[in-house]
C-alpha positions in Angstrom: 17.0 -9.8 -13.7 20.3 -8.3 -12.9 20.9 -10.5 -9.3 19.3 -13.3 -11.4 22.5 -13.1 -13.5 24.7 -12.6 -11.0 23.3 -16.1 -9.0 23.9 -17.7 -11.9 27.3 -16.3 -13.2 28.7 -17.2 -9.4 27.0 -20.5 -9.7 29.3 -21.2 -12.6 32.2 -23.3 -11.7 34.8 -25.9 -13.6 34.6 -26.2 -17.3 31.7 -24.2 -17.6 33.3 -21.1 -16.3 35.9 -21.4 -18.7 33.0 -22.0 -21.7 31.5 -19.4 -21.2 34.4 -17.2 -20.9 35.6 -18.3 -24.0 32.2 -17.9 -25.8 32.9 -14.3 -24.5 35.7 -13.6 -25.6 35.0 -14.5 -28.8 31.7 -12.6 -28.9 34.4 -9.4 -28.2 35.7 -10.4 -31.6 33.0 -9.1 -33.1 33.9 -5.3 -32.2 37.0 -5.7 -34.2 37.2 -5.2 -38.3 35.0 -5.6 -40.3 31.9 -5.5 -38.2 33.4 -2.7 -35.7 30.9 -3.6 -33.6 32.2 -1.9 -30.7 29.1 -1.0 -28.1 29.8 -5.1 -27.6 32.8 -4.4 -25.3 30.8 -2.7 -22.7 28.8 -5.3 -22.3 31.0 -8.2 -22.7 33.7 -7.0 -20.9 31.3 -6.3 -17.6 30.3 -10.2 -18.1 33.3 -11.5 -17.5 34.4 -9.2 -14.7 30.9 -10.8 -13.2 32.2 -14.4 -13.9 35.9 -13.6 -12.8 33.9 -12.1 -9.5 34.7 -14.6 -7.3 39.3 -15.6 -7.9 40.6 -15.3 -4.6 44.1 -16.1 -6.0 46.0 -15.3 -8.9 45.3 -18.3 -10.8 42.1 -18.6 -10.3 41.8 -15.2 -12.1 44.4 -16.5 -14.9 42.4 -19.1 -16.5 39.3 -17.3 -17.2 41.2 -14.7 -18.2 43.3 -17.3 -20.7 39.6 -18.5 -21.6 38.3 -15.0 -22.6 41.6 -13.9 -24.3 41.7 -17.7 -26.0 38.0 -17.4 -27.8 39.0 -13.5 -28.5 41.5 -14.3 -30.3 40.5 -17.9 -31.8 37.3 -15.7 -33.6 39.4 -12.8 -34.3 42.6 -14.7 -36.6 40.4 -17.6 -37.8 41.2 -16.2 -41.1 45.5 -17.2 -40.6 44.0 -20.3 -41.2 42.7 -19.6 -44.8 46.6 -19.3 -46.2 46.9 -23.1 -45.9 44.7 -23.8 -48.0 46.7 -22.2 -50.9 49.2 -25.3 -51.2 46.3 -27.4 -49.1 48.5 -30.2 -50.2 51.4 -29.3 -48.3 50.2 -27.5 -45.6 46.4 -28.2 -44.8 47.2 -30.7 -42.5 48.9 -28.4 -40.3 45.7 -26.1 -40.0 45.5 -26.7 -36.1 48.5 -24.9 -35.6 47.4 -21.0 -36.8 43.5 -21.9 -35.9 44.1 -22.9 -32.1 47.7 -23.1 -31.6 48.8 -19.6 -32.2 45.7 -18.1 -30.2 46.9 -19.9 -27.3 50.1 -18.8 -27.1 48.8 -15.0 -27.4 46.2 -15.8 -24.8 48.8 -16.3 -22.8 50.1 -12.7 -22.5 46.9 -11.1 -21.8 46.1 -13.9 -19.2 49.5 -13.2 -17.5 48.7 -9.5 -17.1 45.3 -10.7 -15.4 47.2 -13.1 -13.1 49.4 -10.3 -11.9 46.6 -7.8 -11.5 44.9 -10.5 -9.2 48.0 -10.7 -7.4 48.6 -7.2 -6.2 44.7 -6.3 -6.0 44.1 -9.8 -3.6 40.7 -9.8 -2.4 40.5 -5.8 -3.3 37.4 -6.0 -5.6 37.3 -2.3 -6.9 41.1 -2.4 -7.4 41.2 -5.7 -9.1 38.4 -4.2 -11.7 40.1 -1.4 -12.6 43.8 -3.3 -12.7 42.2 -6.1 -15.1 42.4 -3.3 -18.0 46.1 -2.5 -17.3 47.0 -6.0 -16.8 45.4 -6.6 -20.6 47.3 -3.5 -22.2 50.2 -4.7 -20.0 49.9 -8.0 -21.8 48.6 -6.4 -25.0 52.4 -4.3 -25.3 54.3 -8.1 -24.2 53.2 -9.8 -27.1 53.8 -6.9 -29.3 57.9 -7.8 -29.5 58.1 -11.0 -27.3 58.8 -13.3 -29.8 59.3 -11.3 -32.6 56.1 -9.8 -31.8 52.4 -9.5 -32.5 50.3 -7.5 -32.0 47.6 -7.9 -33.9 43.7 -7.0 -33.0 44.2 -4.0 -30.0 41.5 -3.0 -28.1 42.1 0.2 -29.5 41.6 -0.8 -33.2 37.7 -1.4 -32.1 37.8 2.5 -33.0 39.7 2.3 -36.9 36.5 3.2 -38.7 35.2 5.7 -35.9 37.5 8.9 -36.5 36.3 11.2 -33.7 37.5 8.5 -31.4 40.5 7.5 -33.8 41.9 11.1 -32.6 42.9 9.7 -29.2 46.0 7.7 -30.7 47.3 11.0 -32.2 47.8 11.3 -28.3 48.2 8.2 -26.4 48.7 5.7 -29.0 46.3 2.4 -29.8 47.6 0.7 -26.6 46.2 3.8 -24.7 43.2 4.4 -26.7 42.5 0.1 -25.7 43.3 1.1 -22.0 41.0 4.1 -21.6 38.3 1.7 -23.6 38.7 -1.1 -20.9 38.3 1.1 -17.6 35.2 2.3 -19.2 33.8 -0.8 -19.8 35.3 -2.2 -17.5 34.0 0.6 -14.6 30.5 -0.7 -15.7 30.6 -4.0 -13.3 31.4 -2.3 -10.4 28.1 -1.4 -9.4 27.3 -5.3 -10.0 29.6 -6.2 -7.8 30.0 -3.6 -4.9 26.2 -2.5 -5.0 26.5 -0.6 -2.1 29.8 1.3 -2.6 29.7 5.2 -3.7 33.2 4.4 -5.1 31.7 2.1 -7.4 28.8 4.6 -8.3 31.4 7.4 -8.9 33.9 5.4 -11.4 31.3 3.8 -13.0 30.3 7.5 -14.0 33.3 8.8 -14.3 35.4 6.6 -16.4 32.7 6.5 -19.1 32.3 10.0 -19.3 36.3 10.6 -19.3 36.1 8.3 -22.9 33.4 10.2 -23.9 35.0 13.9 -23.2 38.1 12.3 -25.2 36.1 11.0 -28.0 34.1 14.8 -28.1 37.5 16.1 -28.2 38.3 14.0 -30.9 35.1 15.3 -33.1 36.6 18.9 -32.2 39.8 18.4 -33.7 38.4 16.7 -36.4 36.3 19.9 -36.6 39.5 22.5 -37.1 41.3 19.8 -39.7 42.4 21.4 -42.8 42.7 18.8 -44.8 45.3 20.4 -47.2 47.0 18.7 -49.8 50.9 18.3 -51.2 50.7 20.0 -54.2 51.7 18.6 -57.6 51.3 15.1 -56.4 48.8 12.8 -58.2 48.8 9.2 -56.8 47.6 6.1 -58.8 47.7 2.7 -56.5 47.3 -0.5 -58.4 45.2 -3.0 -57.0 45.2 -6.5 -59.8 43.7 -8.8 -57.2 45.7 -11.8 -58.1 44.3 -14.5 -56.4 47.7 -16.1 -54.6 47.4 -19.7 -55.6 48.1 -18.1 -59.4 49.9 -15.1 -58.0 53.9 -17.7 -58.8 53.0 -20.0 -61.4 56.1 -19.3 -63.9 53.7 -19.5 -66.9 52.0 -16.6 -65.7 54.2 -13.8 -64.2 54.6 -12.1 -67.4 50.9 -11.9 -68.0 50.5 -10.8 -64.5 52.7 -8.1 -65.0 50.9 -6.7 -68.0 47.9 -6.7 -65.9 49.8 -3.8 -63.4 51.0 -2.2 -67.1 47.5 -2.0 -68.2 45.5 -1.2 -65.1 48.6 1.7 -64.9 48.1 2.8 -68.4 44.4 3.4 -68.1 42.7 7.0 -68.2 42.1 8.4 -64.9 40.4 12.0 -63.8 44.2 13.6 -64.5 47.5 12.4 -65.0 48.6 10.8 -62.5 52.5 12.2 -61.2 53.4 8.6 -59.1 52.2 5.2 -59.2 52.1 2.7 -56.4 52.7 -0.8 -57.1 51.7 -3.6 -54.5 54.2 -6.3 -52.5 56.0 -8.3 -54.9 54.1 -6.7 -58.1 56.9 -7.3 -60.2 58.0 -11.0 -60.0 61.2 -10.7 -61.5 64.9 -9.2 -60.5 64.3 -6.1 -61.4 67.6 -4.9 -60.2 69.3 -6.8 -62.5 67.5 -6.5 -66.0 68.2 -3.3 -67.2 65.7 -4.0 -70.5 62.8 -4.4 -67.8 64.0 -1.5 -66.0 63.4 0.5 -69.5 60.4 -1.1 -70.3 58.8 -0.1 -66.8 60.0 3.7 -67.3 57.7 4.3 -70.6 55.0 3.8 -68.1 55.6 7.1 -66.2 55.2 10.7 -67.6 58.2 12.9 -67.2 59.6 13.3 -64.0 57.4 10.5 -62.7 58.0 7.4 -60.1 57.0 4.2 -59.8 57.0 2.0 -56.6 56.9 -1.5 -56.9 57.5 -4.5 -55.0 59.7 -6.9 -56.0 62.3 -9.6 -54.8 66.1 -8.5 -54.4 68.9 -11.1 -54.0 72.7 -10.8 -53.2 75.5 -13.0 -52.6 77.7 -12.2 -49.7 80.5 -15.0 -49.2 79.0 -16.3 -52.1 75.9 -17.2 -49.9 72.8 -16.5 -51.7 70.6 -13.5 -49.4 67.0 -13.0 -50.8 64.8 -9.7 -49.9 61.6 -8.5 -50.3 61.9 -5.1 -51.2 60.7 -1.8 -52.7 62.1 0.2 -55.5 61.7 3.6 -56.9 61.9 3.8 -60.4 62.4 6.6 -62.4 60.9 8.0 -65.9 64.5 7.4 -67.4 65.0 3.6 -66.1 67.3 4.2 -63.0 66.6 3.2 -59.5 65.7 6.7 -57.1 65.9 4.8 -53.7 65.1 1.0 -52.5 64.0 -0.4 -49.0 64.4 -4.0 -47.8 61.8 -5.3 -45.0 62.7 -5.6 -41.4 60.8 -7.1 -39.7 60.1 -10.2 -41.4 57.1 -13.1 -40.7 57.8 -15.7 -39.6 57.1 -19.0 -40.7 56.1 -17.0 -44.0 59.5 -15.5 -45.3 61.7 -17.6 -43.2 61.4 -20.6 -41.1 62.2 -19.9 -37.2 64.9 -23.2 -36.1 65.1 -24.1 -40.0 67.4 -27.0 -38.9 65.0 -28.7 -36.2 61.5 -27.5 -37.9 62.9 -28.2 -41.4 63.8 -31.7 -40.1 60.2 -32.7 -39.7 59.0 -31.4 -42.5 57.3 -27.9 -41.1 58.4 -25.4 -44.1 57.4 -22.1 -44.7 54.3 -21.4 -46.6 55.9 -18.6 -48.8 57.3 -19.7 -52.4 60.6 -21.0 -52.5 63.2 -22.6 -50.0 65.4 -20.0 -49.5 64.7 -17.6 -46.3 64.4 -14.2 -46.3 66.7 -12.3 -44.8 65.9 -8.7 -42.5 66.9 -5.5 -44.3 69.6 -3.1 -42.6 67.8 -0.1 -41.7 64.0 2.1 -41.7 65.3 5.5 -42.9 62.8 7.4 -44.6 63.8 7.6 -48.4 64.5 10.9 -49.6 63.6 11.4 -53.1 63.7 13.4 -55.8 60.8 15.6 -56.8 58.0 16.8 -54.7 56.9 13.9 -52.4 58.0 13.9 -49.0 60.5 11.8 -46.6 58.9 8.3 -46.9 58.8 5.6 -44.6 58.0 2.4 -46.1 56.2 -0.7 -44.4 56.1 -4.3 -46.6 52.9 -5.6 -45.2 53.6 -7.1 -42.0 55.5 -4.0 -40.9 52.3 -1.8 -40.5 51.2 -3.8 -37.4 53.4 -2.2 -35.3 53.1 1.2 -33.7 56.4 1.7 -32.4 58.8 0.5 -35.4 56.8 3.4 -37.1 58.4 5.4 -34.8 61.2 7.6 -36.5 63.8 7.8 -33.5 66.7 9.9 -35.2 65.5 13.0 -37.3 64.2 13.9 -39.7 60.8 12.5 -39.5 59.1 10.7 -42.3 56.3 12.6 -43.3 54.2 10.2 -45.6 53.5 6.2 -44.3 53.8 3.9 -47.9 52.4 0.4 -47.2 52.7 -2.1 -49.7 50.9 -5.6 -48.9 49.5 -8.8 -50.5 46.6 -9.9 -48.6 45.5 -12.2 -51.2 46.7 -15.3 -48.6 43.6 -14.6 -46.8 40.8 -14.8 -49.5 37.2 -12.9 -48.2 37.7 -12.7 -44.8 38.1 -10.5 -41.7 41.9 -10.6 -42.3 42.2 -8.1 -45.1 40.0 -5.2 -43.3 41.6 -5.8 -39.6 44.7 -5.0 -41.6 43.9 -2.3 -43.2 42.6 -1.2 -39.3 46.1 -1.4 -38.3 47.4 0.7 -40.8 45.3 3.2 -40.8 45.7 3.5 -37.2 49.2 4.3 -38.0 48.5 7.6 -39.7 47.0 8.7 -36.8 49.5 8.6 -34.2 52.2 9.6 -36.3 50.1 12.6 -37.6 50.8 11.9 -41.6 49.2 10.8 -44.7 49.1 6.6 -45.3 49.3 5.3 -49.3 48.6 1.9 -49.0 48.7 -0.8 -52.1 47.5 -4.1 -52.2 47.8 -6.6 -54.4 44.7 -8.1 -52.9 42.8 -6.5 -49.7 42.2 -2.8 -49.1 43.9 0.1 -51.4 43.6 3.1 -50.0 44.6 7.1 -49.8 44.4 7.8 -45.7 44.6 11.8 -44.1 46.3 12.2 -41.1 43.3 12.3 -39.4 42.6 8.2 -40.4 40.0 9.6 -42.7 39.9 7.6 -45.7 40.1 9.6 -49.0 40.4 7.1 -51.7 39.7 3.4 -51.7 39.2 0.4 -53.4 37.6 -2.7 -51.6 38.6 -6.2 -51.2 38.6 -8.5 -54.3 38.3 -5.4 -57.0 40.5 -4.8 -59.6 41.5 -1.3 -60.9 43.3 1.8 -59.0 43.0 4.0 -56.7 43.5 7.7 -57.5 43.8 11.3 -55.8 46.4 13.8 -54.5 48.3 13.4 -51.8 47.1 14.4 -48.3 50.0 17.1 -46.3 51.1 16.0 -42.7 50.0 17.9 -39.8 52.3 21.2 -39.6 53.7 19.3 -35.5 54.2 16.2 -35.2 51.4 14.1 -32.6 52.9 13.6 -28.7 52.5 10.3 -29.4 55.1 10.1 -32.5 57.6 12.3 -30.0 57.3 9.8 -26.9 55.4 6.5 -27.8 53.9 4.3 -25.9 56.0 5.0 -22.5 53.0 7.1 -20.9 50.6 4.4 -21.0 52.6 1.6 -19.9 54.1 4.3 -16.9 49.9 4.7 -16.2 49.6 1.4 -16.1 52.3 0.7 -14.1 51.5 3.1 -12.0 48.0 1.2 -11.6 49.5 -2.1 -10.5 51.9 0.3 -7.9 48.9 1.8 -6.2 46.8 -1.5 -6.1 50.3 -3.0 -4.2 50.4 -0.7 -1.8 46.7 -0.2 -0.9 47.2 -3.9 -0.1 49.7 -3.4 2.0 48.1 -0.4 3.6 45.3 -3.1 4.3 47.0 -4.9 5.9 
C-alpha cells in the first residue's frame, strides 16, 4: 500500500503535482481554529514531503511548496473575504483580492524558506526533510513584519485549545512550538523515503517522542499551577453582538449604546469592581463631551473603571488625526489612562498609497474617509486601584507575539484585548483569533481579558486556560475575578523569539556545510 503510494506520488508531475499540493495544504487548514484538528499535520505534512521527494533544485522544491502554503492559507483566511460583503455594494467586487490575492502573497514567504532549504540541503534527502520545517518557521517569522506584518494561522496555534501542549510557548514561543511540530511530522516521511537508512529510523523516533516529552512536560506544569487570583477584582466584559452592517448607522448609535448600559447594569453572581467594553463600544467622542463622560460614571460602583473603546481625534497643524483608542473611565467622570493602537490594519483603518489606490477607487472598508493614524507608544497603563500594569491590544494587535513583548521595565502583568470581530459573521475568523490571543497569555505568563463586540469574550489564566467565556454571536457578559500572573516571568517574554530563529539558523548552517563536506 505504502510503495503503491509512493509510485504514484512520484508519478505526479506538471499541474497535478501542484493540485494536489494545494488540496494539501488546504486539508492542513483544517488543524487550525475551530476544528483544531491537529493529528492532520502528521499525516499531511509527510504527504507532501513524498510529493516534494523528487526537486533536484531549488525551484523545483519552491512551487510545491508555494502550492501547499497557497491552499493552506486560501482554506484557512476564506473568512477575510466575508467583510466585503458588509458594504457588498462598494466592495464585493473586489472579493478576489482577500480570497486568492492575499494568500498568494503569504504563500510566498513560506515557499521562499523551502526554496532556500532545497538550496543548501541539494540532493541531501534526510537534510532537506528536516530543513523544510525551519525553512517554514523561517518564512512563518518573514511575514510576521515584512510588510507591516502577518502572521496569522502559526503552526503553533494548531495547539490553542490543547493546554498541556500550549505550555511549550511559555518557553519557546508559537514560532517554536510550529517548529518542533513540523520536525515531528515532518521526521515521519523519512522512513518513506530513505527505507533503508538507520538515520531515518532513529529521527523518525526521536523527534516525535521529543514533542511528546515537551507536551508531558507541559501536563506537569499544568499539574503544579496555582491558579490564584488578584484579589478584589471582579471583571464584567460586555459582549452586544452588533452585527457590523448596523454597528455606524447614525440613527442607531445611541440605541446601541444603551444596549452596553443595559447588558452592564444587569445582576450578575457579585458586583462586579471593572467593566470591559469592546473596540469602538462607544461611538461617540467621548473625550470631548463631558455630559457623556458623567452619564457613563453612574454606571460603575465606587472606585470602579470602565474600559471602553472609542474613536479619539486631534488637530495638529490644524490637520485632522483620528484614533482608535481605549479609555479608562472613572466612577466620578474623569479619564484614569487612554491607549491609541499601533499597529494599525491596513486597508481597514487606513489605505496603504492613499494617492495611487485612492485614485482607482480601492478605499478602505472601515467607515469614514479619514485614515487612522498609529498611536505613540505600548506602555502598560498604570492605574489606580488594585488591577495591575496593563498592556492593551485593539484587535489586530493581539496577532503578534513580539509587539507583546514589554522591552523596557516594568512588565505588564495583565494582556486587555479589545476587538470587533463582527466583520467576519459565523466563520473560522472569530475563533482563530481568539487562538492568537490566547496564545499570548502563555508566552508572556499573564492573565488575557478579552472583549468583543462580536466573536469570543473571554477571561484566560496564564496557563491559556479559559475561565470565563461567552461564544460567538451571544449577547450578555462575561463575569469572574481576575486570574494573578505567574510569580517569574516565562523565558520566552525575557528573550523572544531569537532562540528559535538561532536553531533554525543553525539548521540551514549545518545542512551548508554537510554539503560542502560532500563534496
Amino acid at each position: 500500500m505504502l510503495a503503491k503510494l509512493i509510485v504514484l506520488f512520484e508519478g505526479l508531475a506538471g499541474w497535478r503535482r501542484l493540485a494536489l499540493a494545494w488540496l494539501l495544504g488546504a486539508v492542513l487548514a483544517a488543524a487550525q481554529a475551530p476544528l483544531y484538528a491537529w493529528p492532520l499535520v502528521f499525516v499531511v505534512v509527510p504527504l507532501w514531503l513524498l510529493l516534494s521527494r523528487n526537486a533536484a533544485t531549488g525551484w523545483a522544491a519552491f512551487w510545491p511548496g508555494f502550492a501547499f502554503a497557497y491552499g493552506y492559507f486560501v482554506a484557512g483566511l476564506y473568512w477575510i473575504g466575508i467583510a466585503f460583503f458588509v458594504d457588498a455594494a462598494r466592495f464585493a467586487w473586489l472579493l478576489p483580492l482577500p480570497v486568492l490575492g492575499l494568500p498568494a502573497l503569504l504563500a510566498v514567504f513560506p515557499a521562499a524558506g523551502i526554496w532556500l532549504a532545497q538550496r543548501i540541503s541539494g540532493d541531501a534527502v534526510y537534510w532537506r526533510v528536516l530543513l523544510l520545517p525551519a525553512g517554514w518557521t523561517l518564512g512563518e517569522a518573514l511575514r510576521g513584519f515584512m510588510l507591516t506584518g502577518f502572521p496569522w494561522n502559526l503552526i503553533g496555534y494548531i495547539w490553542a485549545d490543547t493546554p498541556a501542549a500550549m505550555q511549550i510557548a511559555a518557553y519557546i514561543g508559537s514560532h517554536g512550538l510550529g517548529l518542533l511540530t513540523l520536525l515531528a511530522a515532518a521526521a515521519l516521511a523519512l522512513p518513506m523515503l530513505l527505507p533503508a537508512s538507520h538515520r531515518a529510523r532513529l529521527a523518525a523516533i526521536a523527534l516525535p517522542l521529543l514533542l511528546a516529552l515537551s507536551i508531558g512536560g507541559g501536563a506537569w506544569r499544568l499539574h503544579n499551577a496555582q491558579g490564584e487570583m488578584m484579589p478584589d477584582v471582579w471583571l464584567r466584559l460586555v459582549q452586544p453582538s452588533i452585527p457590523q452592517s448596523l454597528k455606524w448607522q447614525d440613527d442607531l448609535r445611541q440605541q446601541h449604546l444603551r444596549q452596553h448600559a443595559e447588558l452592564t447594569r444587569q445582576p450578575g453572581q457579585k458586583p462586579f469592581t471593572h467593566v470591559i467594553w469592546p473596540e469602538t463600544a462607544i461611538p461617540y467622542l467621548v473625550d470631548e463631551n463631558p455630559e457623556l463622560l458623567k452619564a457613563l460614571a453612574g454606571l460603575l460602583p465606587p472606585g470602579g473603571q470602565l474600559f471602553a473603546g472609542a474613536p479619539r481625534r486631534e488637530f495638529p497643524n490644524g490637520r485632522l488625526t483620528l484614533y482608535n483608542s481605549l479609555f479608562v473611565i472613572n466612577e466620578k467622570g474623569g479619564l484614569d489612562a487612554r491607549y491609541d493602537k499601533l499597529h494599525l490594519v491596513p486597508f481597514g483603518e487606513y489605505l496603504p498609497l492613499r494617492g495611487l489606490l485612492g485614485s482607482i477607487g480601492l478605499d478602505k472598508l472601515a467607515v469614514g474617509s479619514v485614515d487612522f493614524s498609529p498611536g505613540r507608544d505600548a506602555e502598560p497603563l498604570i492605574l489606580p486601584g488594585e488591577l495591575p500594569l496593563i498592556r492593551v491590544l485593539i484587535c489586530y494587535e493581539a496577532i503578534f507575539p513580539a509587539e507583546v513583548m514589554a522591552h523596557e521595565p516594568p512588565p505588564a502583568a495583565m494582556l486587555l484585548n479589545v476587538t470587533n470581530d463582527a466583520w467576519f459573521g459565523r466563520s473560522s475568523g472569530p475563533y482563530q483569533h481568539f487562538a492568537s490571543a490566547r496564545m499570548r497569555s502563555v508566552e508572556q505568563g499573564v492573565p488575557l481579558v478579552r472583549a468583543a463586540n462580536n466573536g469570543i469574550s473571554a477571561i484566560v489564566d496564564p496557563w491559556g486556560r479559559v475561565v470565563a467565556a461567552l461564544g460567538l454571536d451571544a449577547v450578555g457578559f462575561v463575569e469572574g475575578p481576575l486570574p494573578a500572573p505567574l510569580s517569574e516571568r516565562t523565558p520566552y517574554s525575557r528573550i523572544g523569539d531569537l532562540p528559535v530563529h538561532l536553531l533554525a539558523g543553525l539548521f540551514l548552517l549545518l545542512a551548508w556545510l554537510f554539503r560542502k563536506l560532500n563534496r
